[in-house]
Structures are given as structure tokens and as C-alpha cells.
C-alpha positions in Angstrom: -10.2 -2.9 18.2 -10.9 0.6 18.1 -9.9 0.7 14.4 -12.0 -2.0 13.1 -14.9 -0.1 15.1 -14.3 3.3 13.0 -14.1 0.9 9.4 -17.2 -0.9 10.6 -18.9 2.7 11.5 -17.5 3.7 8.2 -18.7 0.8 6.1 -22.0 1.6 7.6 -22.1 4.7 6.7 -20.8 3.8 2.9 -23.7 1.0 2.3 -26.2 4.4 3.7 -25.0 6.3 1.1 -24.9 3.7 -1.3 -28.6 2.7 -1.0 -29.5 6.2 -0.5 -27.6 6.4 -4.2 -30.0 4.0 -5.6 -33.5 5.1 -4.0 -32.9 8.5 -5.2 -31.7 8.2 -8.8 -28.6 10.8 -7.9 -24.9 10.1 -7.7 -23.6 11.0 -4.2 -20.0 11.4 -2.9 -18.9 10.3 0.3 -16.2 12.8 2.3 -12.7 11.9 2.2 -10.7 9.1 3.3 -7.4 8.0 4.6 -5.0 5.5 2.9 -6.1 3.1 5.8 -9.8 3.7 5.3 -9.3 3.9 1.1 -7.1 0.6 1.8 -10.6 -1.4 3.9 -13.5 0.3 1.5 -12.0 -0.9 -1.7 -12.2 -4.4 -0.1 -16.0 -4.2 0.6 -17.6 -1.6 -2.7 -15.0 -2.2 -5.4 -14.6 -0.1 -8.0 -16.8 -0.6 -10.7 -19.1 1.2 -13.6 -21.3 2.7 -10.4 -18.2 2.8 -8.1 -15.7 5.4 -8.3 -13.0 6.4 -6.2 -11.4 10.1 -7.0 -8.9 12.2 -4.9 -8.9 14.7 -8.1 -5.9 13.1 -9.8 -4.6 9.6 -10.4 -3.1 7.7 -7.2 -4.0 10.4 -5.1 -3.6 9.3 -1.3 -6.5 10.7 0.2 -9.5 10.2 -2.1 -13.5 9.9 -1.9 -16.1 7.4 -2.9 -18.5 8.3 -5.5 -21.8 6.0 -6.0 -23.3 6.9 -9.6 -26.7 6.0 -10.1 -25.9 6.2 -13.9 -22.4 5.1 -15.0 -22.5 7.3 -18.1 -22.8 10.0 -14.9 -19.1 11.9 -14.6 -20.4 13.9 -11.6 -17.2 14.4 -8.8 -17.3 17.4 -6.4 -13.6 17.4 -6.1 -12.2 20.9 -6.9 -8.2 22.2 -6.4 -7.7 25.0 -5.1 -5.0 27.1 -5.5 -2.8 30.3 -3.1 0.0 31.7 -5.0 3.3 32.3 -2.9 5.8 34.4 -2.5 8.4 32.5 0.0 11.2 35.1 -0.7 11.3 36.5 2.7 9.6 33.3 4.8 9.2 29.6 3.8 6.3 27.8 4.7 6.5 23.6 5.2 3.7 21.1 5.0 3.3 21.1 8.5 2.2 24.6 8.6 -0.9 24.3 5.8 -1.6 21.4 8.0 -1.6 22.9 10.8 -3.3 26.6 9.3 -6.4 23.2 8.1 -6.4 22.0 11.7 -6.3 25.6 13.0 -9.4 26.3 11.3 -11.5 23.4 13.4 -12.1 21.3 10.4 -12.6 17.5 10.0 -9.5 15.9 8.1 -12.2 14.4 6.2 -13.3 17.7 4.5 -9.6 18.1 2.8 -8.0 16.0 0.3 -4.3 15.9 -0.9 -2.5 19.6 0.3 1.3 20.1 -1.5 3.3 23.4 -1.8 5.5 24.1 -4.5 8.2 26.8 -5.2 5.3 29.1 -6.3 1.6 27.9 -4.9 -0.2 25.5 -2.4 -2.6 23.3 -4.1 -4.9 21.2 -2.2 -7.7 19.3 -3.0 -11.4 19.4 -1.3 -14.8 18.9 -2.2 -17.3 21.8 -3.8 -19.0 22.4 -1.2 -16.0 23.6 1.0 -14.6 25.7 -1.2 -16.4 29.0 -0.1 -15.1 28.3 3.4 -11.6 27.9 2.2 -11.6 31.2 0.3 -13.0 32.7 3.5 -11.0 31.5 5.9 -8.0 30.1 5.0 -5.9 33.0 4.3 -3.1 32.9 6.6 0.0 29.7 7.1 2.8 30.2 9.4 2.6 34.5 9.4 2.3 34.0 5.5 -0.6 35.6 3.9 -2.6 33.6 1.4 -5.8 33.4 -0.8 -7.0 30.6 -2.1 -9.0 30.4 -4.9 -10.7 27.4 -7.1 -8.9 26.2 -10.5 -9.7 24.1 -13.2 -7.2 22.5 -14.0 -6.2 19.2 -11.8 -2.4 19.3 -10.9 -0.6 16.1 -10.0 1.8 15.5 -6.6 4.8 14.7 -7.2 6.8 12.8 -4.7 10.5 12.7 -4.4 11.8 9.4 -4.0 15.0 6.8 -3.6 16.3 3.9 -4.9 18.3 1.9 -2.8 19.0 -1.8 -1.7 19.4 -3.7 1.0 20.4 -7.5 2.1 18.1 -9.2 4.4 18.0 -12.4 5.6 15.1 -13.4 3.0 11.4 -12.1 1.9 9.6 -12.5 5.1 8.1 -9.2 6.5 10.1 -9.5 9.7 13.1 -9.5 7.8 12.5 -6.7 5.7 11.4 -4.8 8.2 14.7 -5.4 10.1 16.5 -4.4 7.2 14.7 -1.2 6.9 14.3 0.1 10.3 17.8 -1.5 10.4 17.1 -3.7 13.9 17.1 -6.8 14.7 14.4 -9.5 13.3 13.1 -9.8 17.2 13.0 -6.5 17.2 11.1 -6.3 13.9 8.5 -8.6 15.0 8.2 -6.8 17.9 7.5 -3.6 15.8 4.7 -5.6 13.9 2.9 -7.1 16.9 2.8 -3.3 18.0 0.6 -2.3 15.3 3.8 -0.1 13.6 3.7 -1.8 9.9 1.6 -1.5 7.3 1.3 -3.4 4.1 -0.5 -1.0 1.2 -1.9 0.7 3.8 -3.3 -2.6 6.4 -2.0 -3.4 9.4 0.3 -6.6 9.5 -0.1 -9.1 11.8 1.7 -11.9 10.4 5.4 -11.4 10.5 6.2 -14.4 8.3 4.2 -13.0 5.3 6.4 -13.0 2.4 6.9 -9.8 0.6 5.3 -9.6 -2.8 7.0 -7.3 -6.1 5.3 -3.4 -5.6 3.8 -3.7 -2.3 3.9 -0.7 0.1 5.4 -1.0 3.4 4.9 1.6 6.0 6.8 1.7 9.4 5.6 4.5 11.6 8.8 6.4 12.8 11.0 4.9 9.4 8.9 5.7 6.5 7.1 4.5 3.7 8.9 2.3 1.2 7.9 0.2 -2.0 9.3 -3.4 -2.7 10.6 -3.7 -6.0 12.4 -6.8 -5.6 15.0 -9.2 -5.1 17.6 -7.5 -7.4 20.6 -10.5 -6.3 21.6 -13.7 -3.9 24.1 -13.3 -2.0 27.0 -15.7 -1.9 26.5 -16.3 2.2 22.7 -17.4 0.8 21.4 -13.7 1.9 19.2 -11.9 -0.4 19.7 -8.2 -2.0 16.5 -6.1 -1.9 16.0 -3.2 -3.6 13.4 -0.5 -2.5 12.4 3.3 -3.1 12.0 5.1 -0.3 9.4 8.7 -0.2 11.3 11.1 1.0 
């Protein structure tokens, strides 16, 4: 209940911005969202020629809305930001630039997509931010850092597995059995508990068949795509095969 109040406080807030779009001939950005919230909004404004959804690279999970008065418009406010790193003598995780963000009293909202790589942290905000970060952020886990904006607009990279498993069949309880390797009472258990999501929305029917590509999230187990049913088993049982995000 409490989540369908924050989309339905957000959706408000969207169709505000929208019309405020419109009355004022000027594209305007909303802040950024979560894969949940990203997952409900695309349901009610769709992307379209005045619709745009960016997170500053292709498929990034956390992205914004944009409403362009003009579709010819290309505004975005999204910027990446950059700290170089030297992690010869201390390495530095993503739960320490998450919790260096949180440390700084900030709304998750005003932060997009954060990664670190052998060399540099690269995460992703909106223009109006980026002063703030340069000020501010210049210290994660003892390590001292500078951020500064970039042009260019790097793309995550996430490590991933391929693996398979047999299930019973393509109903959600099943694979989620297979997955969180339990049993299918157990698994339905799981999804009357609010623990699975299917691309990012919360399943309530445990009898939903699994379609090719979708993305299954089990809190506690981890985030997996569908590819398929890869063989049938002779006992009738079916082989599945998934990547995992490691």
C-alpha cells in the first residue's frame, strides 16, 4: 500500500511537470528514478517524440523523465562525472561511494548510475548538482577524491553468468524455487511476501508463466534474466537457462 501511495504521489508529480512543460513552452526534467518507479512511469507517459527517458547512457538503471515541449529539442541535464583513483594502497567498493552519497545528506533521487573501475568512479547526476559534487564529495572510505564533469558518456558494464537450471515448468513459483533453490511452497511464500520482481514490478500471481528476456529479481538471491527453455527433460521437467548479474 505504501508503495502504490509513493507512484501515485509520483505520477502526480510527473503529470505537474508535464503540464507545467506545455504552459511554458520549455522542456523540463524530472529528478531521478528507481527501476521500480522507471518500471510504473513508463506505464502511464510512454516514451514518445515529447517523452524521453535518459539515465546518460543506453539501459541505464536509474534514469530521469524528460518532457520536451519541442521534439526537435535534445535538451538533457544529465552530466557524468568523473574522480580518478589510485587504489594501490586501499580499495574502495560500491558500497563506500554509496555510502560517501548518503553521507553527504542527499536525496537518492539527485544521483544516477555510480560505478568504479580499476582507474575512476563515474557517476551520473543532473547539471544542476554538479557544483555540489565537486564541492563536497571528495572523500570515500579514507580515499581522497575529486570529481570533476566530463563529456564524454561512459557505459556500465555488468559482469554476468550463464547457467541453467531444471524446474518443474515456466510458472513464476517454479522458477523462483529453482533459483532461490527452495521449495515451490516456499517460493510462493517468497512472492506473497513482496520479495519478487518481474522487470522491476512486484509479482503477485505465482502461476504467471515466465516469458523469453524477462527480469526476475528476488531480494536476498539476485537479479537474473530468462532466456529460455534451452531442453525437456526425459522425467517431463524442463531445463532453463538464465544469466545471473553478479
Amino acid at each position: 500500500m505504501t508503495e502504490e501511495r509513493n507512484f501515485e504521489s509520483l505520477k502526480a508529480h510527473l503529470s505537474d511537470l508535464q503540464e507545467k512543460s506545455e504552459r511554458w513552452h520549455k522542456s523540463l526534467a524530472s529528478a531521478f528514478m528507481e527501476e521500480e518507479e522507471l518500471a510504473a512511469m513508463k506505464r502511464v507517459f510512454p516514451a514518445s517524440a515529447y517523452i524521453v527517458y535518459d539515465g546518460g547512457y543506453e539501459d541505464a538503471r536509474k534514469q530521469k523523465v524528460i518532457f520536451r515541449y519541442d521534439p526537435e529539442d535534445d535538451f538533457s541535464d544529465v552530466v557524468c562525472m568523473k574522480a580518478d583513483l589510485d587504489q594501490r594502497f586501499r580499495k574502495i567498493g560500491h558500497r563506500d561511494v554509496h555510502g560517501a552519497l548518503m553521507h553527504l545528506g542527499i536525496e537518492r533521487s539527485t544521483f544516477g548510475d555510480f560505478w568504479i573501475e580499476e582507474d575512476a568512479v563515474y557517476l551520473y547526476t543532473s547539471q544542476s548538482m554538479v557544483q555540489f559534487f565537486t564541492d563536497h564529495l571528495n572523500r570515500i572510505n579514507q580515499l581522497t577524491v575529486s570529481f570533476y564533469p566530463i563529456d564524454e558518456h561512459p557505459v556500465q558494464h555488468f559482469e554476468t553468468r550463464k547457467f541453467t537450471v531444471v524446474v518443474a515448468s515456466e510458472r513464476m513459483d517454479a522458477i523462483v524455487a529453482g533459483l532461490a533453490h527452495v521449495s515451490r511452497s516456499k517460493a510462493r511464500e517468497m512472492i506473497q511476501q513482496g520479495l519478487v520482481q518481474c522487470d522491476h514490478v512486484l509479482l503477485e500471481a505465482p502461476d504467471r508463466t515466465a516469458y523469453n528476456n524477462v527480469t526476475i529479481s528476488i531480494r536476498g538471491v539476485g537479479r537474473f534474466t530468462f532466456l529460455g527453455v534451452e531442453h525437456n527433460t526425459r522425467s517431463g521437467r524442463i531445463a532453463a537457462e538464465f544469466v545471473q548479474y553478479v
